[in-house]
C-alpha positions in Angstrom: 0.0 0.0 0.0 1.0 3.6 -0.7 1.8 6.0 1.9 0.6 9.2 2.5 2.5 11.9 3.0 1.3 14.8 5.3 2.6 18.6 5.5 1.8 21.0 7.6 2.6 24.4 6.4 3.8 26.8 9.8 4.0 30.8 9.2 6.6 30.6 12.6 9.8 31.7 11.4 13.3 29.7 12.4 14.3 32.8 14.9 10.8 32.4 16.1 11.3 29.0 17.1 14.5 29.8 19.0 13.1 31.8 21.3 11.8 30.8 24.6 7.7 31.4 24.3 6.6 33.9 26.8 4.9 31.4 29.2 8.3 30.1 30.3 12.0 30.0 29.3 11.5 26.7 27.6 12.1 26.9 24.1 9.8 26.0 22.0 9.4 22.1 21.0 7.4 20.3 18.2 4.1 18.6 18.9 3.9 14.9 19.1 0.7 15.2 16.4 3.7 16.9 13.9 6.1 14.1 14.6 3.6 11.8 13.7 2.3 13.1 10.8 4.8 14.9 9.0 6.9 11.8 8.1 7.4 8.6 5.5 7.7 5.3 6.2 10.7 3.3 6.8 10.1 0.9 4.0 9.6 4.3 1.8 13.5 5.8 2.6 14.5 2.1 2.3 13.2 2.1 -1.6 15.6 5.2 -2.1 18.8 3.2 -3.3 21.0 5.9 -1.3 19.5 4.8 1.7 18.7 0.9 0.9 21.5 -0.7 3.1 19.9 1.6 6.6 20.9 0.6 9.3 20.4 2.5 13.6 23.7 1.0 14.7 24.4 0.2 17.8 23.0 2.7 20.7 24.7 5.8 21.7 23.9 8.7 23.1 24.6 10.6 20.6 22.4 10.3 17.1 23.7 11.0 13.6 21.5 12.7 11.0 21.8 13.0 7.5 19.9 14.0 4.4 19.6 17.5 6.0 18.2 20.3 3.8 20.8 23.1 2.9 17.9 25.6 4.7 18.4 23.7 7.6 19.5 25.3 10.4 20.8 24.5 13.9 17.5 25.8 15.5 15.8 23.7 13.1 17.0 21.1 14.8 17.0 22.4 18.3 13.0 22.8 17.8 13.0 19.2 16.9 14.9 17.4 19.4 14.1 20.0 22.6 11.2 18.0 23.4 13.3 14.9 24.3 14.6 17.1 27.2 11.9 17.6 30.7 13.5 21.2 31.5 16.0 24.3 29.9 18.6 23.4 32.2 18.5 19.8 31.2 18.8 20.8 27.4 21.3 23.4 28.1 23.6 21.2 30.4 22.8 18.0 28.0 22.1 18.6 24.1 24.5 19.6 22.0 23.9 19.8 18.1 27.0 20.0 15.7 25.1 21.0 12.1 27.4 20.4 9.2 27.1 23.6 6.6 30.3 23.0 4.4 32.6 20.8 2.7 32.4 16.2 2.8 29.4 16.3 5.2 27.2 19.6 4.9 23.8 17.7 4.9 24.5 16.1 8.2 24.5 16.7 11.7 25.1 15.0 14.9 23.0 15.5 18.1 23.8 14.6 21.8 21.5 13.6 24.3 21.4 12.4 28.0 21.4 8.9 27.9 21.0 6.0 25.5 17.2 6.1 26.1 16.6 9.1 25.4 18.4 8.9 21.8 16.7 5.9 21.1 13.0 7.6 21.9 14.2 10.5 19.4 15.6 8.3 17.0 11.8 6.4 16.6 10.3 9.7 16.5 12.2 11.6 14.0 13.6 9.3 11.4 11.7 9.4 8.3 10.4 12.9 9.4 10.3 15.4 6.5 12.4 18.6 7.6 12.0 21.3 5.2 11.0 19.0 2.3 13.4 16.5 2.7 13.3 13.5 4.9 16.1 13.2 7.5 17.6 9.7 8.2 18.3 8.8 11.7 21.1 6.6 13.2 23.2 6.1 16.3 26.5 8.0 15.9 29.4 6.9 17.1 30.0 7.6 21.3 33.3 9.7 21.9 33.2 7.8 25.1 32.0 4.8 26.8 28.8 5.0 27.3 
């Protein structure tokens, strides 16, 4: 069966999504509805032969993303992945995105999270999720450290 591709047009600009909203100093975070439907399948990225041999890896903490849009930005990606984070301190003290804009790997980024767990819940959620018309693979990066 075909798939059905759903998106959501927003008027919010990028800077606009960066900012903490006025009810608290949390920045703003996608909505689980726009996870959900704002995405294609796995078995759709897996019919694109660039992407036929995917793969997660073997869990990190850390997630690396590619298939990035050139418009992409790192608060893009900071609205994106915020909500795997429970406060502003936590994502300040714990997330840290690393956007590749030039040379071998612009269209990629990597993405840092707390624990294993928390990568894993964010690597469900956003692979396969269509970021400014293109669809962003998701797999474990490799750990700096042991984990």
């Amino acid at each position: 069966p075909a798939s059905t591709l759903h998106i959501v047009m927003h008027s919010t600009t990028t800077e606009d999504l960066a900012k903490p909203n006025s009810a608290s100093s949390f920045y703003r975070v996608i909505s689980e509805e726009e996870l959900r439907t704002n995405r294609v399948s796995p078995e759709e990225i897996l019919k694109n032969a660039r992407f036929a041999k995917y793969e997660a890896g073997a869990p990190t903490k850390r997630l690396y993303i590619k298939n990035i849009s050139p418009s992409v930005t790192v608060d893009d990606l900071r609205y994106l992945f915020s909500r795997y984070f429970t406060s502003q301190q936590e994502q300040d003290s714990n997330m840290q995105i690393k956007l590749m804009e030039q040379g071998r790997m612009r269209g990629q980024a990597f993405v840092s999270f707390e624990s294993q767990v928390t990568a894993a819940q964010a690597l469900q959620d956003t692979h396969g999720f269509m970021l400014k018309n293109k669809f962003l693979v998701v797999q474990y990066g490799k750990s700096d450290t042991k984990e």
